[in-house]
Structure formats: C-alpha cells, structure tokens
C-alpha positions as CSV (number, residue, x, y, z in Angstrom):
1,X,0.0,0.0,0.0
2,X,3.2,2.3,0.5
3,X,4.5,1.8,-2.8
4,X,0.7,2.2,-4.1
5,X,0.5,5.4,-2.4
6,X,4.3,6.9,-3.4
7,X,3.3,5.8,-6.9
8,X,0.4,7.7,-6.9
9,X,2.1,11.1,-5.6
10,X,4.2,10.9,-8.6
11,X,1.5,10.4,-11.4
12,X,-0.2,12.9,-9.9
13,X,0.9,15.9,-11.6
14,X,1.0,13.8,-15.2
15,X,-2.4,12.9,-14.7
16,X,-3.5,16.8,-13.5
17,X,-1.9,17.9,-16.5
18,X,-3.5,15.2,-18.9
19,X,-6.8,16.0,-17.3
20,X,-6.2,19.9,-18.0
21,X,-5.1,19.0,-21.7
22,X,-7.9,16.8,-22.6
23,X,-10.7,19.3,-20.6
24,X,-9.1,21.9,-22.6
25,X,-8.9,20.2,-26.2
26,X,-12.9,19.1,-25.9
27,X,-13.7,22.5,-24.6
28,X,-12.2,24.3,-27.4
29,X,-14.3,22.7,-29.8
30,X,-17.8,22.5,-27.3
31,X,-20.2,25.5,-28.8
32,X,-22.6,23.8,-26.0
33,X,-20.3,25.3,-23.5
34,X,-21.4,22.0,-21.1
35,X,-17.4,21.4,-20.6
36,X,-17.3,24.7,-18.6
37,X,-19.5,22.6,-15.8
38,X,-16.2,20.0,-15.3
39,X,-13.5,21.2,-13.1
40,X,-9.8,20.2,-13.7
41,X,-7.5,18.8,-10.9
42,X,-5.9,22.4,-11.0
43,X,-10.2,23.8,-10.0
44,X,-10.7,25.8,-13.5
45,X,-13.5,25.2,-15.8
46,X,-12.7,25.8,-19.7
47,X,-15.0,27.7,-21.4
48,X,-15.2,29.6,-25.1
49,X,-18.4,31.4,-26.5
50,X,-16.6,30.5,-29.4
51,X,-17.1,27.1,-31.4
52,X,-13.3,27.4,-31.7
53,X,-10.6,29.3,-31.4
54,X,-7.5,28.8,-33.6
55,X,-3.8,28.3,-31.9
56,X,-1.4,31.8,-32.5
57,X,2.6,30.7,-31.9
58,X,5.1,33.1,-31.0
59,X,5.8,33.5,-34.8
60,X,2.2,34.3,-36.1
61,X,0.7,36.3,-32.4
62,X,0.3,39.7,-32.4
63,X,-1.3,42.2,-29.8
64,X,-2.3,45.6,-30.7
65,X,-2.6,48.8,-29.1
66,X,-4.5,51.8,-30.8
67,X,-7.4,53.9,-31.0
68,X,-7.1,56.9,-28.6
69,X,-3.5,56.7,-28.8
70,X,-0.4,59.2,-29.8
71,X,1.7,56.1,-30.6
72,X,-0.4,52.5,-32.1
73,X,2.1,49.8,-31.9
74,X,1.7,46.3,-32.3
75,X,3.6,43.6,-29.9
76,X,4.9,40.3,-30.7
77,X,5.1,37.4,-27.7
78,X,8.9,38.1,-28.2
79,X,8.6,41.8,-28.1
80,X,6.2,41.6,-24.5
81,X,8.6,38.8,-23.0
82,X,11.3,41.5,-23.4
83,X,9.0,44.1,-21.1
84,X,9.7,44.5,-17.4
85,X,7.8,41.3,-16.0
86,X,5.1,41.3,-13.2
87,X,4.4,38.2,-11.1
88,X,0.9,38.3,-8.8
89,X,-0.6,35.5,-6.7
90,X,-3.8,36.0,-6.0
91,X,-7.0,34.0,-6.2
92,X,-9.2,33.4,-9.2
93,X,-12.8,33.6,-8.4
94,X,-15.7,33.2,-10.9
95,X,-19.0,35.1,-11.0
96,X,-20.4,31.3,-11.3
97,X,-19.1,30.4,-8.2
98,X,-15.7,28.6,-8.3
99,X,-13.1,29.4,-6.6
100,X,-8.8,28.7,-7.1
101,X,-7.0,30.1,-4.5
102,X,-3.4,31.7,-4.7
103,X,-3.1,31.1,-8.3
104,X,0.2,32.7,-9.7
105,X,0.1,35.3,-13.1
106,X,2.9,36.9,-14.4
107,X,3.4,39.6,-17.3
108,X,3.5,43.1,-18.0
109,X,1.3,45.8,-16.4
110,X,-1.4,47.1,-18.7
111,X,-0.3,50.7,-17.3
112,X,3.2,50.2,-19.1
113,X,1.5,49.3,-22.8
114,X,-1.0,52.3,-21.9
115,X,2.0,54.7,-20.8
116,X,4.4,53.6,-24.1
117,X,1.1,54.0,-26.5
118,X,0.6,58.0,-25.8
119,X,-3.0,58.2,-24.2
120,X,-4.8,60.8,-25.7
121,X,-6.8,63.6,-23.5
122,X,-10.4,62.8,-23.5
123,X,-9.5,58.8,-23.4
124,X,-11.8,56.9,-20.7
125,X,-11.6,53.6,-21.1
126,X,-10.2,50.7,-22.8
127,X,-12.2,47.8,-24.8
128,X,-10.4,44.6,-25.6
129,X,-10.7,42.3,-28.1
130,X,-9.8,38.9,-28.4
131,X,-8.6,36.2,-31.7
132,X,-11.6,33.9,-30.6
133,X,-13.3,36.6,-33.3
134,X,-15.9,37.2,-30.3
135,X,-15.3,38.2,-26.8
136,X,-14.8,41.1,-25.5
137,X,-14.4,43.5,-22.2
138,X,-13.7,46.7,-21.1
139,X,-12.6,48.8,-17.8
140,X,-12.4,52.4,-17.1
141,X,-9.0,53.7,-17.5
142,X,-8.6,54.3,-13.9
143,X,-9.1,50.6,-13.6
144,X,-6.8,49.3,-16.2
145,X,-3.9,51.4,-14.7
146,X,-4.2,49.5,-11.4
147,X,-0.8,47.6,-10.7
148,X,-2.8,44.6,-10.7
149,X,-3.7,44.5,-14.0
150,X,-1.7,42.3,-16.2
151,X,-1.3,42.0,-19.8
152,X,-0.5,37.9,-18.7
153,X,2.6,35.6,-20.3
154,X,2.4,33.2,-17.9
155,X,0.0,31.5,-15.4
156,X,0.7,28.6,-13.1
157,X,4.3,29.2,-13.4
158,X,4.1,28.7,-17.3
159,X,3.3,30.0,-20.4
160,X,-0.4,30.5,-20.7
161,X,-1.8,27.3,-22.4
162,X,-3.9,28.0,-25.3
163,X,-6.8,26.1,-23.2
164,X,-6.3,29.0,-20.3
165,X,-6.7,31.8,-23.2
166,X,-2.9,31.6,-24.4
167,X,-0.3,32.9,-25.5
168,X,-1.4,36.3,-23.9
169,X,-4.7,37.1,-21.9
170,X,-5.8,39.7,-19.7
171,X,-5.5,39.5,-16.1
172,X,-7.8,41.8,-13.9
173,X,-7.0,40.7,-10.3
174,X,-9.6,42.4,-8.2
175,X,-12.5,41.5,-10.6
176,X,-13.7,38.7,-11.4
177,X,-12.7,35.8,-14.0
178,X,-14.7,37.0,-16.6
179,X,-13.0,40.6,-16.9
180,X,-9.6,38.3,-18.0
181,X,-10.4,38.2,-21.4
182,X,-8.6,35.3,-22.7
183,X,-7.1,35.3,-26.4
184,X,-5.8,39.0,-26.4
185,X,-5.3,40.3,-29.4
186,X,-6.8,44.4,-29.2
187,X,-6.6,47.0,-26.5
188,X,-8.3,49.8,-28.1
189,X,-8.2,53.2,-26.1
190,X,-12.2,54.7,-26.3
191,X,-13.7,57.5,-25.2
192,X,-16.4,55.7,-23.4
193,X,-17.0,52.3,-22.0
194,X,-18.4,50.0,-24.3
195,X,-19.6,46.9,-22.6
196,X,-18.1,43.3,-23.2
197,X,-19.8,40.2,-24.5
198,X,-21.3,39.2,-21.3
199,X,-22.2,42.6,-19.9
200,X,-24.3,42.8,-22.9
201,X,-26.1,40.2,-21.5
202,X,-26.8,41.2,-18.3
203,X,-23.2,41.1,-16.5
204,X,-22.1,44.0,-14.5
205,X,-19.6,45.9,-16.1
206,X,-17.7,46.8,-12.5
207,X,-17.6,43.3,-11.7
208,X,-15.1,43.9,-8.2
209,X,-15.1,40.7,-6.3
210,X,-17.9,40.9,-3.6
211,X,-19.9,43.5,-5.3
212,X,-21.1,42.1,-8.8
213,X,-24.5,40.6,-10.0
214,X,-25.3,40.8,-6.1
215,X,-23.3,38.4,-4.8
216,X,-20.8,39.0,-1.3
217,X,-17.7,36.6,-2.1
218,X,-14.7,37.4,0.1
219,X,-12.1,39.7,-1.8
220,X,-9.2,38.2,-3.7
221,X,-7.0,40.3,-1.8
C-alpha cells in the first residue's frame, strides 16, 4: 500500500496535466459550453463562446494597441517577454461560483502598454478584443492602470496554455474571471465604455469581487 500510495504522488501531476489538456482540447471545440460545468485537478473550468478558437505561436501572435493613442504599436510574444515582467498571486474567483486560490500570473502591467502607447486627452476607457473573433471586455482607465492588471505571459508558473486563453490574456485581479479576457489580441483606447460580450447580457460591467450581480464573495485580496 506504501508503494501504491508513493506511486500515486508521482503520477499525480502527469495525470493533472492530462486531465487539464484533454478538458481543454474538448472544450475548445464544445459550442454547448457544457465542458465549462467540469472542473480540472488544478479547480478551472474551460469555457469559449466560441465554437473554436485557432492556436497563435510566437511567430504568427500579435497584440495591438490603438485607438485613442499618440503612438499605435503592435507587440509580438517576443517583443512583451522582453517588457519588465510582473508576477501576482492571487485567487481566481468566478462570478459562477468557483473558486482557485493563490493562483500565480505573471506579465506586464497594462499601465506600461497604456503609458508607451501616448493616451490621448479625453480617453476613458479601454475595450479589448480577443482572436476567438468574439469576446470582448472593457474597464475604465482608472481601472486598467491599477498595478494589478496584467497584460498575462504566464500562469501557473508557465506560459499560458492556449486552453487558459494563451499565449497572452488579460488578467484583472480584483475583478472577477470574466474581466480576463482570454485570447488578447486588441486594446483599443475609447472615449467611453463599451460593454463586453457578457455585460451585454446582463453582466455588471464593474464586476469587483464581492460587489457584482449581487453576490458577497470574500475579496481576492
């Protein structure tokens, strides 16, 4: 039973990340969006309002910045890796209910993108798009110029899988999940907010941990 039990330890973190992999694989291609009720040894759900999103490498991804903006620029995964880094541990909580605590992101601050770009006078928010072809989100720009908002690289302690929204997603810390758009491919500086895909269905558009759709979760912290 010893051996049984030291054998298990080891496979445990193959079998975690073949659970994660195969979750993520069927989700991708679920339109039902019935995957997004199974949680992974790691406690995530996958879910897409996409029927599927196509992989982007480091040679074909490309993330750009515009719209209200003195300087548009486009990024490349090389060209971001080479940005001052950010690492945060916080917890992931979902509007749904799901929690996974002290979950580690790293990448660069959305403030540095926003700063290098030139925001215009009169900007007030940002709206993000994503390579899925249909999410979306948006924050204020007083919120997206929080230090805990990451333009994310890595998640876990490794590159963002393409399951997790990879190469690059957002990472809104004190919100909940569904502000982290995942997929990032636009930051678009506006003049107003223009509400995401699921705040166009009734979401709240300040969706602060605790105080969103009515509900009184703990903070992340």
């Amino acid at each position: 039973m010893l051996g049984f039990g030291a054998a298990a330890v080891v496979a445990a973190p193959a079998l975690q990340r073949m659970m994660e992999s195969g979750l993520g694989a069927v989700a991708d291609k679920d339109p039902t969006g019935l995957t997004g009720l199974l949680p992974n040894g790691g406690g995530f759900r996958y879910y897409s309002v996409a029927s599927s999103v196509s992989r982007k490498s480091a040679t074909d991804y490309r993330l750009k910045v515009d719209g209200l903006v003195d300087r548009p620029a486009t990024y490349t995964l090389d060209r971001l890796r080479a940005l001052p880094q950010t690492r945060l541990v916080r917890d992931v909580q979902c509007v749904t209910g799901w929690r996974v605590p002290e979950t580690p992101f790293e990448g660069v601050r959305l403030s540095t993108l926003l700063d290098a770009a030139g925001v215009r006078p009169g900007a007030k928010a940002i709206r993000f798009t994503c390579f899925d072809g249909t999410y979306s989100e948006s924050l204020t720009l007083d919120q997206a110029r929080r230090p805990d908002v990451l333009v994310a690289l890595r998640m876990q302690d490794k590159p963002v899988a393409h399951s997790h929204g990879g190469p690059v997603r957002l990472y809104v810390a004190p919100m909940y999940f569904y502000k982290s758009a995942k997929w990032l491919s636009g930051i678009t500086v506006t003049d107003s907010v223009k509400p995401g895909y699921w705040e166009e269905l009734g979401y709240d558009v300040d969706a602060w941990v605790g105080r969103s759709n009515g509900r009184d979760d703990d903070p992340t912290g």
